[in-house]
C-alpha positions as CSV (number, residue, x, y, z in Angstrom):
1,X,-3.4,63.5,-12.1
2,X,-3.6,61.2,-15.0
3,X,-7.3,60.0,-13.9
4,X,-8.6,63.9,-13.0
5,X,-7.1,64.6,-16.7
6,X,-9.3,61.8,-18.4
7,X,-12.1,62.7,-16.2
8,X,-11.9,66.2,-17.3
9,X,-11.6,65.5,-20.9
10,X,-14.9,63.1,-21.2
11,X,-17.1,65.1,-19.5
12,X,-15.7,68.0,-22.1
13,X,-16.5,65.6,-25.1
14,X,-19.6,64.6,-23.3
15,X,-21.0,68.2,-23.6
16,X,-21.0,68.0,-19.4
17,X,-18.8,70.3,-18.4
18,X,-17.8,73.4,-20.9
19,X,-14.2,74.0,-22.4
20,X,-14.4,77.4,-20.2
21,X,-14.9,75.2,-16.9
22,X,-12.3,72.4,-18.0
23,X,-9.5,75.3,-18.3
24,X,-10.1,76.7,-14.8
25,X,-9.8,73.0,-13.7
26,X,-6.3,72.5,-15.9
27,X,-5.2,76.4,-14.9
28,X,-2.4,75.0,-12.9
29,X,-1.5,72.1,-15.0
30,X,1.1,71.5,-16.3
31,X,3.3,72.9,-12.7
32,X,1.4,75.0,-10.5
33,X,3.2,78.6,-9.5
34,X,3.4,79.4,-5.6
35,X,6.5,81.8,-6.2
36,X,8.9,80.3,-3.7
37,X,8.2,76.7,-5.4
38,X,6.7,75.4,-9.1
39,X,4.7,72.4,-7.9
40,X,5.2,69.9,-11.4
41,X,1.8,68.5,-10.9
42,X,3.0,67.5,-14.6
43,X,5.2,64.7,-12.9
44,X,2.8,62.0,-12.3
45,X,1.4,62.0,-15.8
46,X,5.1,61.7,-17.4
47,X,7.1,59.3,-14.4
48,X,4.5,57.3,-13.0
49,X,5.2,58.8,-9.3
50,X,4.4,62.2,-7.9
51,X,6.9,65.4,-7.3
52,X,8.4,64.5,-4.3
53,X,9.5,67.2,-1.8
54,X,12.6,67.4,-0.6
55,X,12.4,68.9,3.0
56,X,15.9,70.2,3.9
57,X,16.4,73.8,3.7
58,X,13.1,74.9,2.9
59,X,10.9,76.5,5.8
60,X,8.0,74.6,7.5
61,X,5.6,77.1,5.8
62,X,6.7,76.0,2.2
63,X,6.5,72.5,3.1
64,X,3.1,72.8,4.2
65,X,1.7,75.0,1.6
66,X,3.5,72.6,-1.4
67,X,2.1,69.5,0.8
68,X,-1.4,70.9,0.4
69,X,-1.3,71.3,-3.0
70,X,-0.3,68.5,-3.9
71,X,-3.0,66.7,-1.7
72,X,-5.3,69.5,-3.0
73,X,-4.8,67.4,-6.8
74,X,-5.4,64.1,-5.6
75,X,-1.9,63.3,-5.3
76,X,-0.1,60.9,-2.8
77,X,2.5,62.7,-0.9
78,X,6.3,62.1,-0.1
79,X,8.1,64.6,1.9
80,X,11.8,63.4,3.0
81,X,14.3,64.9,5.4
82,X,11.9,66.7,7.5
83,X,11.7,66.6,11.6
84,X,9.1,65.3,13.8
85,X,8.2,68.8,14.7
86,X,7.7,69.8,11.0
87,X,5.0,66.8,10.5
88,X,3.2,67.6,13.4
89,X,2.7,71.0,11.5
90,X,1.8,68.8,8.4
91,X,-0.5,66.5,10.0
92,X,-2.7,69.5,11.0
93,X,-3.2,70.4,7.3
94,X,-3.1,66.8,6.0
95,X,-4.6,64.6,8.6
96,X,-4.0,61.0,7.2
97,X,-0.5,62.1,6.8
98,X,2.0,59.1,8.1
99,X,5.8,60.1,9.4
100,X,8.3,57.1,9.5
101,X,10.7,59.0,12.5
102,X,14.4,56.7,11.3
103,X,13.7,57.9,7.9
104,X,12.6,61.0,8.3
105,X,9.9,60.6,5.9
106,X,6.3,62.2,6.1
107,X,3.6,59.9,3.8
108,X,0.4,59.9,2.3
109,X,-1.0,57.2,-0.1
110,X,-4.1,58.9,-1.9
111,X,-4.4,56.5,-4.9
112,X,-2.8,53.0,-5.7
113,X,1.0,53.5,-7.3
114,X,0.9,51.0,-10.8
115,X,2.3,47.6,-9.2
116,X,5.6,46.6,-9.4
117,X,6.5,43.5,-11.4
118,X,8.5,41.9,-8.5
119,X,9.7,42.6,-4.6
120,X,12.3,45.3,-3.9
121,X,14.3,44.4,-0.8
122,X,16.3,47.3,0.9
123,X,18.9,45.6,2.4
124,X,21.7,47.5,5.4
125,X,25.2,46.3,6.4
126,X,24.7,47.9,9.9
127,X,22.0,49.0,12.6
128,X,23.4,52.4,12.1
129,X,22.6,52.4,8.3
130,X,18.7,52.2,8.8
131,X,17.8,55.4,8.8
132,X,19.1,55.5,5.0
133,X,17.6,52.6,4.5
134,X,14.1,53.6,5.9
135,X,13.8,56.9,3.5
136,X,14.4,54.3,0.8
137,X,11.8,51.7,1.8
138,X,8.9,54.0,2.5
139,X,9.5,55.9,-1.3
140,X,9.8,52.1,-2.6
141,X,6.6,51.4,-1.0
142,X,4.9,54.8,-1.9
143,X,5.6,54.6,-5.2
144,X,3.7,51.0,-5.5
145,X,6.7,47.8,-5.0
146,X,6.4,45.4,-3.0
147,X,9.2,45.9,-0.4
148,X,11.3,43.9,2.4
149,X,14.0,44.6,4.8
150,X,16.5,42.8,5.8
151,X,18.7,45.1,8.2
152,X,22.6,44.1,9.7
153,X,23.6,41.6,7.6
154,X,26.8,43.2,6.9
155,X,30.3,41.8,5.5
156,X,31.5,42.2,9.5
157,X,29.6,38.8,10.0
158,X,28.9,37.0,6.7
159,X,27.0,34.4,7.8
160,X,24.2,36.7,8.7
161,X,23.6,37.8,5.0
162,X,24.1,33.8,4.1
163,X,21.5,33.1,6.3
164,X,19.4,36.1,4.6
165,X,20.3,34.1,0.8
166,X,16.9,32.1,0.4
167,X,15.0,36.0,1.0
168,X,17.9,37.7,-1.0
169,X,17.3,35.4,-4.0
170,X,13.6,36.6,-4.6
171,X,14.1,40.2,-5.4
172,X,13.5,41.7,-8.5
173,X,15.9,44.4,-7.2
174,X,17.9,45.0,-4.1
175,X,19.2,48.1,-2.7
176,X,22.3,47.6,-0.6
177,X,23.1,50.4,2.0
178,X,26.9,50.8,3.9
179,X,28.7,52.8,5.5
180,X,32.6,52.1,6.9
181,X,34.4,50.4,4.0
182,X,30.7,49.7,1.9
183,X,31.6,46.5,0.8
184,X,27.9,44.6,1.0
185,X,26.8,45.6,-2.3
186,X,29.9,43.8,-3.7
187,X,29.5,40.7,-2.1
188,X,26.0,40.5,-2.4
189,X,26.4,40.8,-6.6
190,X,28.4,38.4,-6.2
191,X,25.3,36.1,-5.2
192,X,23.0,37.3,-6.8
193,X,21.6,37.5,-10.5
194,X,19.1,40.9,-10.4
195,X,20.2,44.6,-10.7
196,X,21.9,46.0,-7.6
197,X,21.6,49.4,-6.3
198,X,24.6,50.3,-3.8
199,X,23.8,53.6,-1.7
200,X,27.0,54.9,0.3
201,X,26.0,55.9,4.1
202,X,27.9,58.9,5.9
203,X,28.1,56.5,8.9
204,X,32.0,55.9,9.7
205,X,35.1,56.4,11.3
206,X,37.6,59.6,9.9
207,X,39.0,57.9,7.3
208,X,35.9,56.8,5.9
209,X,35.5,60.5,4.8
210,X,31.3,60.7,5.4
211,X,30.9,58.6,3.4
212,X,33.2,59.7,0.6
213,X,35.2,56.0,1.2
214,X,31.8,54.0,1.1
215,X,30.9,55.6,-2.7
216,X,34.4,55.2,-4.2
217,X,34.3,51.1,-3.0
218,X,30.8,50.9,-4.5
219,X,31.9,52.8,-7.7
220,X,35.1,50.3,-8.2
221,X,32.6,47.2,-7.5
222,X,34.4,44.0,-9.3
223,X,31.1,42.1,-9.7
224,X,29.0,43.7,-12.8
225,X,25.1,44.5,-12.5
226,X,25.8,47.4,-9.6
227,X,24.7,51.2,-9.8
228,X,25.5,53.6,-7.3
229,X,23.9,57.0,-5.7
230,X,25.0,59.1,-3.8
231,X,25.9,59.2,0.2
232,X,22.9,58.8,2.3
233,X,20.4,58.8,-1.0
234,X,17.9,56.3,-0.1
235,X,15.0,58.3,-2.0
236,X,17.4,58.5,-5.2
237,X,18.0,54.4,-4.9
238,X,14.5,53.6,-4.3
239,X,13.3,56.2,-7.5
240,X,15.5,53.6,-9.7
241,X,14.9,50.7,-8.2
242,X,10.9,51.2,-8.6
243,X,11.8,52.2,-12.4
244,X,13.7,49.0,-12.7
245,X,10.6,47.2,-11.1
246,X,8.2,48.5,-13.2
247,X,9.8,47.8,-16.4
């Protein structure tokens, strides 16, 4: 958006294009209006990332008509919480379209993200905490970090996230995902000198509430230097951590 803005606006002050045909090509900016959705085409210019769809609840037409769109404007493209069935539709409209099935995640880079400054790594306590964790390492990657995983290495068996340290100790940021008690992101600011970003999963036992047990360990986290989203947030922990990155 940013470079189809500066594009427009020299060939305007170059006397090649008139300040009739640059409105038509600004009509939908700053959000474009489909009815069902506004598409904040805006969002690139003022964040640094894309609008970013998210895909529960809204039907597969809307998805693909606000995936196109976006695509339309030169965009890259993030739609989260959608079905395999639902990017097949996608892929049809938007060909280079990629779909990461544990995360639930259908992507498209169309332009380089600005660089992060250092590597994000998105880090799980179990197996079953991956999905999370995959919805938050494609948006990390997406929205232009440099990104590792490191997945069970959960307080159930400390020497696996010991054995993890010389990795841990090179991020930038790490983004700690648990379930059951979630007491990795704890222990792991313990270790570690960078901002961490605990995201409670629903995955559990009763008692552990869907989650609700997870978030309220993260949120009484002894060691400082922790934030916390909420249950099963990946793409809300990645959207800071990539802030964090880029600062």
């Amino acid at each position: 958006m940013k470079s189809q803005l500066e594009e427009t606006l020299k060939k305007v002050h170059a006397g090649t294009l008139s300040p009739e045909e640059a409105l038509k090509k600004l009509k939908d900016y700053p959000y474009q209006d489909l009815g069902f959705a506004k598409i904040d085409h805006h969002r690139e210019l003022r964040k640094g990332f894309p609008e970013i769809v998210y895909g529960l609840g809204k039907t597969d037409a809307q998805i693909l008509k606000i995936s196109r769109e976006i695509v339309k404007k030169g965009s890259s493209l993030l739609v989260t919480r959608v079905e395999a069935a639902t990017y097949a539709k996608i892929r049809k409209s938007v060909p280079k379209a990629s779909y990461n099935p544990q995360g639930k995640i259908v992507f498209l880079k169309q332009n380089s993200a600005a660089p992060g400054k250092g590597l994000i790594i998105v880090l799980t306590a179990g197996t079953s905490d991956i999905p999370v964790a995959e919805e938050a390492a494609v948006t990390c990657d997406v929205l232009g970090n440099q990104v590792e995983r490191i997945y069970d290495a959960g307080v159930a068996g400390l020497h696996r996230l010991l054995g993890e340290y010389h990795r841990i100790r090179q991020a930038r940021v790490i983004i700690a995902v648990a379930g059951m008690e979630g007491a990795l992101p704890s222990v792991v600011a313990g270790l570690v000198a960078v901002p961490v970003i605990a995201v409670p999963t629903s995955v559990g036992y009763g008692a552990s509430f869907k989650g609700v047990a997870a978030l309220l360990a993260m949120l009484n986290s002894c060691p400082g230097g922790v934030g916390v989203v909420n249950i099963d947030n990946g793409f809300g922990a990645a959207c800071l951590a990539s802030l964090i990155n880029h600062l």
